[in-house]
C-alpha positions in Angstrom: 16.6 1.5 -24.5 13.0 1.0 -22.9 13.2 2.2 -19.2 11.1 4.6 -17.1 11.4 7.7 -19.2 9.8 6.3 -22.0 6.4 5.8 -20.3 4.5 8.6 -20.6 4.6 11.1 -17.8 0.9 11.2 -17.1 1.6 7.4 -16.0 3.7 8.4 -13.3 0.8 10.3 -11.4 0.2 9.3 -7.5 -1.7 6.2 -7.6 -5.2 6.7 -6.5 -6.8 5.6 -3.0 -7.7 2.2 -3.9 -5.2 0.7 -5.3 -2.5 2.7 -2.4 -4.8 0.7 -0.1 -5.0 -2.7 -1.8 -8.0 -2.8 -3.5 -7.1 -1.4 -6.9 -5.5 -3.0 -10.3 -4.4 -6.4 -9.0 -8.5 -7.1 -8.7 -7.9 -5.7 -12.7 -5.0 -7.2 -13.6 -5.1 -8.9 -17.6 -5.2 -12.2 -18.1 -1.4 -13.7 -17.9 0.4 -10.7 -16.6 1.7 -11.0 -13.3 4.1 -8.8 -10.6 6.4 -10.5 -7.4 7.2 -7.6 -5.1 10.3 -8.7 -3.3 10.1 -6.4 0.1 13.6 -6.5 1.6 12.7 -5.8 4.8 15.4 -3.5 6.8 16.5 -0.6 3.9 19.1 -1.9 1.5 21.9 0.6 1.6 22.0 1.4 -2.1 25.7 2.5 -1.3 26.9 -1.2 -0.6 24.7 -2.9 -3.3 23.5 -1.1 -6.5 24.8 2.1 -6.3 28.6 1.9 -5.7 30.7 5.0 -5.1 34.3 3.6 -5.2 35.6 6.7 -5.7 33.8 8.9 -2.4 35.8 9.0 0.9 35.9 6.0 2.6 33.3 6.9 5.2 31.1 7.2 2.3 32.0 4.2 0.1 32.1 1.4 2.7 33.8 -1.8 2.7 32.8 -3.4 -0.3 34.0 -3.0 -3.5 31.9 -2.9 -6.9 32.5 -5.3 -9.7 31.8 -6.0 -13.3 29.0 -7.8 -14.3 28.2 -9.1 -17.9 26.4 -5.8 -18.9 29.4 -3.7 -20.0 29.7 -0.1 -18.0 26.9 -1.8 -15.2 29.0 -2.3 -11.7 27.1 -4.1 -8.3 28.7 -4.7 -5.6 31.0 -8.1 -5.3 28.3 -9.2 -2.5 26.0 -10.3 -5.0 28.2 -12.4 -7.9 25.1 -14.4 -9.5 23.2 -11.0 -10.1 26.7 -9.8 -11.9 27.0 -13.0 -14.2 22.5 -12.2 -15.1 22.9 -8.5 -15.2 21.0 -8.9 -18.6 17.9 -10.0 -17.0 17.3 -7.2 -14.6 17.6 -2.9 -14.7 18.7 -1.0 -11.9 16.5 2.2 -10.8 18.9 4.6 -9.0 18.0 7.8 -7.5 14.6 7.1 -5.6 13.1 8.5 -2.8 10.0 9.4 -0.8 9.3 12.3 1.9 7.9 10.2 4.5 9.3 9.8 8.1 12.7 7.8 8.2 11.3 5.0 10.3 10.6 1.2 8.9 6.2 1.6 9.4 6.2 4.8 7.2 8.7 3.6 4.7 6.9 -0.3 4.4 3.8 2.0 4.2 4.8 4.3 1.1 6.5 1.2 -0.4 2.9 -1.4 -0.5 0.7 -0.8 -3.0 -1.6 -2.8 -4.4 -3.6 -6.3 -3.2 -0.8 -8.5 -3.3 -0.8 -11.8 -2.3 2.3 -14.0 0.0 3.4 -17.2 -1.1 2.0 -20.2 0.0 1.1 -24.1 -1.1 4.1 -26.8 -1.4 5.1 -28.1 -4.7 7.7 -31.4 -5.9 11.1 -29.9 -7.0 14.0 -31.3 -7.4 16.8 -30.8 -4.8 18.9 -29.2 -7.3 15.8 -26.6 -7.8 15.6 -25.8 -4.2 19.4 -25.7 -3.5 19.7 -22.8 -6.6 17.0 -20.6 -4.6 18.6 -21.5 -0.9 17.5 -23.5 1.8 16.2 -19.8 3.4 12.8 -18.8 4.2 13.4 -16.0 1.2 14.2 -18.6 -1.0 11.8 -20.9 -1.0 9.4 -18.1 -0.8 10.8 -16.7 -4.2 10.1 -20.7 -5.4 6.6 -20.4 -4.2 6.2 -17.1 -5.9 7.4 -18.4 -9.4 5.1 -21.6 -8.9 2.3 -18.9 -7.8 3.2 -17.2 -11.5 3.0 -20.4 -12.9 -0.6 -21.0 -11.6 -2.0 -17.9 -12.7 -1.9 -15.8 -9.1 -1.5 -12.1 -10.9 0.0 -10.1 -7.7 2.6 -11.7 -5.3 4.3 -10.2 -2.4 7.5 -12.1 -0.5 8.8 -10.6 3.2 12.5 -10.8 2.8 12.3 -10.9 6.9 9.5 -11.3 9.2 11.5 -7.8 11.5 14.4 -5.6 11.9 14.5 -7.0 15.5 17.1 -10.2 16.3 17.5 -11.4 12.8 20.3 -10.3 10.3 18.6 -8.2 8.0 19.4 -5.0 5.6 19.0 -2.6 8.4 23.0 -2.1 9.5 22.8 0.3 12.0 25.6 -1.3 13.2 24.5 -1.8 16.9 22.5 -4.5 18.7 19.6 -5.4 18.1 20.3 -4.6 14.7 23.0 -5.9 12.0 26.4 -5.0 11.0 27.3 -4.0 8.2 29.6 -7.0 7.0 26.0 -9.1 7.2 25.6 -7.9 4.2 28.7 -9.8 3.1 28.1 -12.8 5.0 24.3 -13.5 5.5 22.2 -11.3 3.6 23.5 -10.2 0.0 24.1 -14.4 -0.5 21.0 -15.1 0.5 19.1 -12.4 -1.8 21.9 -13.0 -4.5 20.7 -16.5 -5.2 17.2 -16.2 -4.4 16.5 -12.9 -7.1 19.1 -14.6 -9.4 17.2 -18.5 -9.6 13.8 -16.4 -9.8 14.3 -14.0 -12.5 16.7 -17.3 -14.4 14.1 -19.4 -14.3 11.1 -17.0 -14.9 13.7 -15.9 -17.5 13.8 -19.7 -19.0 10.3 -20.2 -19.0 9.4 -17.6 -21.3 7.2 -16.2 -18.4 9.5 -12.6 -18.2 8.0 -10.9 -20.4 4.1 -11.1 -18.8 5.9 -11.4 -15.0 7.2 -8.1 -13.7 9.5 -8.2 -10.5 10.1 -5.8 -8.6 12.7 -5.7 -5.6 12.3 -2.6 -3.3 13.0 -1.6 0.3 11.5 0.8 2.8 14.1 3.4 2.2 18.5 3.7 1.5 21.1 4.1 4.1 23.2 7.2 5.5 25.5 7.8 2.9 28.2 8.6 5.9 28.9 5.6 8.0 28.2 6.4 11.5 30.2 6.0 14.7 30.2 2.3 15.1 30.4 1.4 11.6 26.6 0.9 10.4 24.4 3.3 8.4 21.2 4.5 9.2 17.9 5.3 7.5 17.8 7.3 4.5 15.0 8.1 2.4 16.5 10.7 0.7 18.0 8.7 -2.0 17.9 4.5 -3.1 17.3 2.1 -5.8 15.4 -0.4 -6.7 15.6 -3.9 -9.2 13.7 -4.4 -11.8 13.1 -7.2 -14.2 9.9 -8.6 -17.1 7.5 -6.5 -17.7 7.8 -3.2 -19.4 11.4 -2.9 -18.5 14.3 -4.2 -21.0 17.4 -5.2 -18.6 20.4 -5.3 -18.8 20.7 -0.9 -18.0 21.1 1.5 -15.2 18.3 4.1 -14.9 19.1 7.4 -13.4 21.6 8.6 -11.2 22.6 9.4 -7.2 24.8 12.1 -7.0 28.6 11.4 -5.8 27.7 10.7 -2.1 25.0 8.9 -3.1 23.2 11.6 -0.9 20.0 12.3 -4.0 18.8 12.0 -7.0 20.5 13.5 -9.7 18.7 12.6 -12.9 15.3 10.8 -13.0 14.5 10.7 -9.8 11.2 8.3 -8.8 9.1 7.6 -6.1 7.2 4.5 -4.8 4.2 5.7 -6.6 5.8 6.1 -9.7 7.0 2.2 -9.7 3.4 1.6 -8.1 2.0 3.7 -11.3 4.0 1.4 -13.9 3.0 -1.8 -12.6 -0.4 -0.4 -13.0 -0.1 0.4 -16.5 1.3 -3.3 -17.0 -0.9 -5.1 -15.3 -4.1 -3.3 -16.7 
C-alpha cells in the first residue's frame, strides 16, 4: 500500500523558511498538480471522528459510536455516513502531533504552510451540484475550490469557520461560547460529511485525483477524557488528519493512537511532515 512510510525519510525534513511562511513551492508547483487544504477550524476531536476507541471507558470514548465503511477493517464514526460509503477515495493519518502551545493561534500557525489561495469567483451549477456540497459557507467553498482545480489555481485553502467564537464549530469545550459536543452530531460532522464527500467524488469522477491532493487538517485533537461538563478540550498531543489524490492511495489507515487515543503509537507525523509531502508532489 503507498502511504507515508514509503516516501523517503529525508522528505519528511522541517520545511524550510519560505515555504513555512508562504512564499515557497506553491510559487513552484508543476504544471496540473494542485492541493485544497481544508482547515477545520476549532480541533476535530480525532476520538469522535477518525479515530474511534469503542472499547476505552466511556469518559474516553464519547457518545458516538464508529461504524463500517466500504473499506473492510476501516471504522469512522456514524457522524459522517457519506465519508463511510467513499472510504476508497480518502486515507486516514492517525497519530499526529505538534509541540506547540495548545491554543487555536499556535496550532492554525504550525498547521499553514505554504501560499495558498481561498476560494472565490461564482460559477453556473446545477441545483442538484450545489445541494450534494450543502447550502453552507464550507460547501460552496469546497465547490469553488474544485472549480479553482478545474481552472488551473495550484494551491487552495478553505476556512471551515471564520472563529471558535458564537458559531458551532469543532472546538466542543462543551461551555459557552463554545460548542457541545453533540454539534458534532447535529451541525458540524453533516456539514463536513457532505462537503469532503462531493469534493473528493467529484474530483474523484473527473479524473482530476490523481494531480489534486486534499488535505483536511485541524489546529490540533481533543482531550482524550471528557471534561466536567461534557466537552473536550485542546490536545496537541495526538490527532489525525484526511487525505485523498496525490501521492496517497486511499482506501487505508496510516498509523496508530494508542488505546486512549492519548499519542502516537506507530508513525507518528507532524504538520511539517504533511507540509514536506505536499512539497514533494507539487514540485
Amino acid at each position: 500500500m503507498k502511504g507515508l512510510d514509503q516516501i523517503q525519510r529525508r522528505d519528511f525534513l522541517r520545511i524550510g523558511a519560505g515555504a513555512a511562511c508562504g512564499i515557497g513551492f506553491c510559487s513552484r508547483a508543476k504544471v496540473g498538480r494542485s492541493c485544497i487544504l481544508l482547515s477545520l477550524t476549532g480541533g476535530p476531536s480525532h476520538l469522535d471522528t477518525w479515530d474511534m476507541k469503542p472499547d476505552a471507558p466511556s469518559a474516553v470514548r464519547g457518545p458516538f459510536r464508529p461504524i463500517r465503511t466500504s473499506v473492510p477493517g476501516m471504522e469512522i464514526s456514524e457522524i459522517f455516513p457519506r465519508m463511510a460509503r467513499h472510504a476508497g477515495k480518502f486515507a486516514i493519518l492517525r497519530g499526529g502531533y505538534h509541540t506547540e502551545p495548545a491554543t487555536h493561534e499556535a496550532g492554525q500557525q504550525a498547521t499553514k504552510f505554504g501560499a495558498f489561495v481561498k476560494p472565490a469567483g461564482t460559477w453556473q451549477e446545477s441545483q442538484e451540484t450545489l445541494e450534494r456540497y450543502g447550502t453552507s459557507r464550507f460547501g460552496q467553498d469546497c465547490l469553488r475550490a474544485r472549480r479553482m482545480v478545474e481552472s488551473d489555481a495550484q494551491c487552495v485553502r478553505v476556512e471551515m469557520f471564520d472563529s471558535v467564537f458564537d458559531e458551532v464549530t469543532w472546538d466542543v469545550h462543551g461551555f459557552q461560547p463554545f460548542s457541545p459536543i453533540s454539534a458534532y452530531r447535529d451541525v458540524v460532522g453533516p456539514m463536513f460529511d457532505k462537503a469532503f464527500t462531493a469534493l473528493v467524488t467529484d474530483l474523484h469522477d473527473r479524473g482530476l485525483l490523481a494531480t489534486t491532493m486534499v488535505v483536511a487538517m485541524g489546529e490540533f485533537g481533543r482531550t482524550p477524557k471528557i471534561n466536567a461538563v461534557g466537552g473536550r478540550d485542546h490536545y496537541p498531543e495526538c490527532w489525525s488528519t484526511l487525505v485523498a489524490g496525490g501521492p496517497i492511495a486511499g482506501g487505508q489507515v496510516i498509523g496508530s493512537s494508542d488505546a486512549t487515543g492519548s499519542e502516537p503509537r506507530d508513525h507518528p507525523f507532524t504538520p511539517a511532515d504533511i507540509a514536506a509531502t505536499v512539497e514533494r508532489f507539487l514540485t
